[in-house]
VONU-354276 format. One line per 8 residues: for each residue z, x, y of N, C-alpha, C, O, CB. Coordinates in steps of 0.02 Angstrom, whole numbers, plus 32768, in hexadecimal, padded with zeros to 4 digits. Atoms other than C-alpha are relative to their C-alpha. Glycine has a CB too. Layout:
N
Z:X:Y:Z:X:Y:Z:X:Y:Z:X:Y:Z:X:Y | ...;
***
This chain:
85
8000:802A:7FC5:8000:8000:8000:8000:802D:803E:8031:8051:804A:803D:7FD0:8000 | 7FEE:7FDE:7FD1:7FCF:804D:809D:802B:7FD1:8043:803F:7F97:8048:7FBF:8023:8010 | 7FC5:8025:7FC3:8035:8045:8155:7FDE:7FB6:8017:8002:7F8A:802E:800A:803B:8058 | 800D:8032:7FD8:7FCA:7FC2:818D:801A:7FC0:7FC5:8043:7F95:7FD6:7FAA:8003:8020 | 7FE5:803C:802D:7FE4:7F45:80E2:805D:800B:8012:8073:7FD3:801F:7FE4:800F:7F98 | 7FBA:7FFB:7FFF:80AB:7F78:80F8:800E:7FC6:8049:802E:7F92:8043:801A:805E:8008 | 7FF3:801B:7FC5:80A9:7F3B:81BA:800A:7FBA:7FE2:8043:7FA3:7FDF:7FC9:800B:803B | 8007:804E:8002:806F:7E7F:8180:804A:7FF8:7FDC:8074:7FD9:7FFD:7FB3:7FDD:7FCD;
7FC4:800A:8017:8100:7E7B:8122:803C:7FFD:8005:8064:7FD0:7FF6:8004:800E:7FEB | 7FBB:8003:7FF7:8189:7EC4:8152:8014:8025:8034:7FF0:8057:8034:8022:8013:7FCB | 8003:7FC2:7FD1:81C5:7F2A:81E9:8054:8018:7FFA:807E:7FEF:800C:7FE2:7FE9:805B | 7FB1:7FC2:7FF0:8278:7FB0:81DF:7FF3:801F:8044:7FCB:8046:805E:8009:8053:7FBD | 7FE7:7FC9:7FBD:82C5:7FDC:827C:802C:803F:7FEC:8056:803A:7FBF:8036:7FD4:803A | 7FD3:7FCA:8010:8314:808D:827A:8016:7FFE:803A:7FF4:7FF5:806C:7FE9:8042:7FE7 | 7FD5:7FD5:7FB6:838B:80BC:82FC:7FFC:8050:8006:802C:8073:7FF4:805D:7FF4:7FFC | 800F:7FCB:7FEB:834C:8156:832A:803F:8040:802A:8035:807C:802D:7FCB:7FE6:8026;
7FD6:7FD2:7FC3:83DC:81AC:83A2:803A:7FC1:7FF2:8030:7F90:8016:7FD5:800C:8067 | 7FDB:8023:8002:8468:8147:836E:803F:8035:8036:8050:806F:802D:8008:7FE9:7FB1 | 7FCC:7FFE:7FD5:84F1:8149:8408:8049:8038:7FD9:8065:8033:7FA3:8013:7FA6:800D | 7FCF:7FDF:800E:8574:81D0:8408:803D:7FE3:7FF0:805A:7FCC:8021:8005:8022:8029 | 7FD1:8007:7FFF:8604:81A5:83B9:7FFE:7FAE:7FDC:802E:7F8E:7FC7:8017:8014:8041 | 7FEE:8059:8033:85C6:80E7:8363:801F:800A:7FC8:801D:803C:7FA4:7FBA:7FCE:7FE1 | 7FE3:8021:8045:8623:8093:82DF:7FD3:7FE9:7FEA:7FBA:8000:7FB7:8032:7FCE:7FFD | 8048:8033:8023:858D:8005:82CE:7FE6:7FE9:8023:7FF4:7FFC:805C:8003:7FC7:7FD5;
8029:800E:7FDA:8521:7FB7:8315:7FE8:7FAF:7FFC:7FD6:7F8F:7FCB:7FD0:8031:7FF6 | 800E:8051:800C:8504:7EFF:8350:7FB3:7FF4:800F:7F93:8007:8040:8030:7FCB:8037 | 8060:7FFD:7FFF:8444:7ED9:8334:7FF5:7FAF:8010:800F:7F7F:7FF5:7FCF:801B:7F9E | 800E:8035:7FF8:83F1:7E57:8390:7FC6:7FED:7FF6:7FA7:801D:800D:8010:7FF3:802B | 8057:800A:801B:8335:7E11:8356:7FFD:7FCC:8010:8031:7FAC:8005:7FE2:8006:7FB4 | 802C:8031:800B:82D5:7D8C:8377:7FC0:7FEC:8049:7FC0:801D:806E:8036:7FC2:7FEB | 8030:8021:7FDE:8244:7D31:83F3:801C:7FFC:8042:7FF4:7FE0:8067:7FEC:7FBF:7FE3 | 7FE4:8022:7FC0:82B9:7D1E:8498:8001:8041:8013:8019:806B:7FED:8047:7FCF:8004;
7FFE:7FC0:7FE6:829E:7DB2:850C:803A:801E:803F:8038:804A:806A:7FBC:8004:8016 | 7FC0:7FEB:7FE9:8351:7DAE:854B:8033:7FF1:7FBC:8046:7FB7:7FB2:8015:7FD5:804A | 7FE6:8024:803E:83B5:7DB3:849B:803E:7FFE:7FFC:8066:802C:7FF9:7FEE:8017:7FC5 | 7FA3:802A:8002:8453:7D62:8496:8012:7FE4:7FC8:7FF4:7FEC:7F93:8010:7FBA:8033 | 7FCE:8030:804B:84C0:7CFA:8419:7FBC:7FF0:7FC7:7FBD:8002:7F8C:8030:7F91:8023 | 8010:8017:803A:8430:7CAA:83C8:7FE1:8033:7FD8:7FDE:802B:7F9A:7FD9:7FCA:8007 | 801A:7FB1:802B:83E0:7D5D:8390:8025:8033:7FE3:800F:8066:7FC8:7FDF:802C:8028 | 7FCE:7FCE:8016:8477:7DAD:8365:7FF3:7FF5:7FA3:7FFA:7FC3:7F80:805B:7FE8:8025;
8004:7FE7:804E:8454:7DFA:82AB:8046:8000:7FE8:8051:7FE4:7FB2:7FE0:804F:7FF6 | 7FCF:7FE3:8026:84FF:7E37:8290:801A:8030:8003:7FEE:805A:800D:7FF7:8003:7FD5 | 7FF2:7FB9:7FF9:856C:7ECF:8296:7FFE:802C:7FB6:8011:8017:7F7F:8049:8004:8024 | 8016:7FDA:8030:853B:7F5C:822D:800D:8048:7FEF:7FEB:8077:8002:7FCD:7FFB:8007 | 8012:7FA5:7FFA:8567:8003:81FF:7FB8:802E:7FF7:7FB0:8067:800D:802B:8021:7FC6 | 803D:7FDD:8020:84BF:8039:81BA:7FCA:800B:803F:7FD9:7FE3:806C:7FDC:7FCD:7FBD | 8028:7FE5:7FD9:8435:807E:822E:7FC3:7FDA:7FF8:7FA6:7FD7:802E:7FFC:8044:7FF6 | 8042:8025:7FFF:8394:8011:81F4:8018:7FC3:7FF6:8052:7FB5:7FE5:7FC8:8015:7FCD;
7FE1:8049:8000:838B:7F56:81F7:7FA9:7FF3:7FE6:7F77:8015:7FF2:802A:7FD5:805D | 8045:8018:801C:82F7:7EF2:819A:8004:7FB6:8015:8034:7F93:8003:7FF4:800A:7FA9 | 7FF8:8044:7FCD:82D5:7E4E:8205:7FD0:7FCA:7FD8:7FC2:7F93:7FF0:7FE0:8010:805D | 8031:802C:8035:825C:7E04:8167:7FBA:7FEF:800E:7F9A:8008:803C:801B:7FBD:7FF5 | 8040:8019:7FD1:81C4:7DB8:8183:7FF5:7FE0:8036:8019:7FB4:804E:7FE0:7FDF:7FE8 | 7FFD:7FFF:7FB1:8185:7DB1:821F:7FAF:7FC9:7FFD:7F80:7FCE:7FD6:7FFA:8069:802F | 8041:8023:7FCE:80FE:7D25:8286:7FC5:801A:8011:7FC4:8037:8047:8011:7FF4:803F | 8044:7FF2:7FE1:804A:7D4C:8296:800C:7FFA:804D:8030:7FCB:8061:7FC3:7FCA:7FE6;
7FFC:8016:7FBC:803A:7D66:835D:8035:7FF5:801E:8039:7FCE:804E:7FE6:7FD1:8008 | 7FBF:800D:7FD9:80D8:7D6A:8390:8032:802C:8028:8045:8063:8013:8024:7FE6:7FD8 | 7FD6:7FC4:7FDF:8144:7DBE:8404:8048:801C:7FEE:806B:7FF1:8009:8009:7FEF:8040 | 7FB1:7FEE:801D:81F7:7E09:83C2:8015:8025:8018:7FF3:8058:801C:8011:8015:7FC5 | 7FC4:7FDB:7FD7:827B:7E53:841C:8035:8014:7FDD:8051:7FEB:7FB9:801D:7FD9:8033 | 7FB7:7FFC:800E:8311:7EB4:83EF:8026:8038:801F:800C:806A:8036:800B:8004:7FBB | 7FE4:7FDD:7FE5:839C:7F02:8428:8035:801F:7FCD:804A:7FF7:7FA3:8012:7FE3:8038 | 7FD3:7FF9:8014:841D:7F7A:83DF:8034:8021:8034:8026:804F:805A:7FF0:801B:7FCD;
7FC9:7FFE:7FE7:84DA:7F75:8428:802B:803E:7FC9:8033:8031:7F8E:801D:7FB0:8005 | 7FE4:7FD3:8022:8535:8019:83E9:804D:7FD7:8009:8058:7FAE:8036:7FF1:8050:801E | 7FCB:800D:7FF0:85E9:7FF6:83CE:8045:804C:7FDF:804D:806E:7FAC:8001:7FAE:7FE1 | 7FCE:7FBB:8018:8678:8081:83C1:804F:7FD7:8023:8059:7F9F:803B:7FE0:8068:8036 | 7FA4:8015:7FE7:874A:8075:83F3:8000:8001:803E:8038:7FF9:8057:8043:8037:7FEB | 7FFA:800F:7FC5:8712:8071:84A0:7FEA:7FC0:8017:7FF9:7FAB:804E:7FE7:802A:801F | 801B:803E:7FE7:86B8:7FCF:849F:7FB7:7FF7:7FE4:7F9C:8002:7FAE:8002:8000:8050 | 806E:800B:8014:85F0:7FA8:84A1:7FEA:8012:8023:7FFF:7FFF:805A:7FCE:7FBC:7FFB;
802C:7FE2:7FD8:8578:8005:84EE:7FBF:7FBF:7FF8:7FBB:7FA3:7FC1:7FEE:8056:7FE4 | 8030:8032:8011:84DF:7F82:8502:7FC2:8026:801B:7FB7:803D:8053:800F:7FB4:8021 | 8035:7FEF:800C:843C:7FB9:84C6:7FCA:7FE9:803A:7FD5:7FC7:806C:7FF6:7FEA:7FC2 | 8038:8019:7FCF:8389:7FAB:8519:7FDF:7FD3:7FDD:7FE5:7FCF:7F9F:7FCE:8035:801C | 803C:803D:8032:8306:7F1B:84E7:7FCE:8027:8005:7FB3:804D:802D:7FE5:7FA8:801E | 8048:7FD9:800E:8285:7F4C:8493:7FD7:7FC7:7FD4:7FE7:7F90:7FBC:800A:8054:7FCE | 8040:8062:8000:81D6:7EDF:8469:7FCC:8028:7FD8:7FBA:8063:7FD9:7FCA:7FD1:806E | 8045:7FE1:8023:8147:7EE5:83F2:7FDC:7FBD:7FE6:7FFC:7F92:7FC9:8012:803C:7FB8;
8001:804C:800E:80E0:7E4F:83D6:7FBC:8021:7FA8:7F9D:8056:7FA1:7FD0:7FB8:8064 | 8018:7FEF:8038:8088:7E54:8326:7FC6:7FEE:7FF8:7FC2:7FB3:800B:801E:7FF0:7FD4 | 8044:7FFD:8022:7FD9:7E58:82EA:7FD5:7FB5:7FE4:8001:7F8C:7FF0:800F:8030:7FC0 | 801F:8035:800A:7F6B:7DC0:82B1:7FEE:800C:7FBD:7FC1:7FE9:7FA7:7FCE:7FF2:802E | 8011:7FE3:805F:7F61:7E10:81ED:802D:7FF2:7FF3:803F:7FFA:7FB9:7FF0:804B:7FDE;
***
């Protein structure tokens, strides 16, 4: 299966530069390009998140919130709208 059959399917976020000092991380996903309560994934220790199948044409947003014993640092939004395959 090459990258492009993988995309239709499925997409993994990595956290790339995970925040000095996180415990986990609260991951937010979905279609609303300010993501709040209803996109909240969940808190997580693990570094990738798999958001399932995804909408022909569609736009998706997410944000990750680091969290450590000082509190929450709040992530940037980030956008990718998906392919028509």
């Amino acid at each position: 299966m090459g990258l492009r059959a993988l995309l239709r399917h499925e997409v993994h976020f990595e956290v790339m530069a995970v925040g000095a000092g996180a415990l986990s991380h609260d991951v937010y996903f979905g279609t609303n390009p300010t993501p709040g309560a209803s996109e909240f994934q969940g808190n997580q220790p693990d570094t990738t998140f798999d958001p399932g199948d995804l909408v022909k044409l569609t736009m998706y947003y997410w944000r990750i919130d680091e969290v450590n014993d000082s509190g929450t640092t709040t992530g940037v939004v980030w956008s990718f709208k998906t392919g028509s395959k």
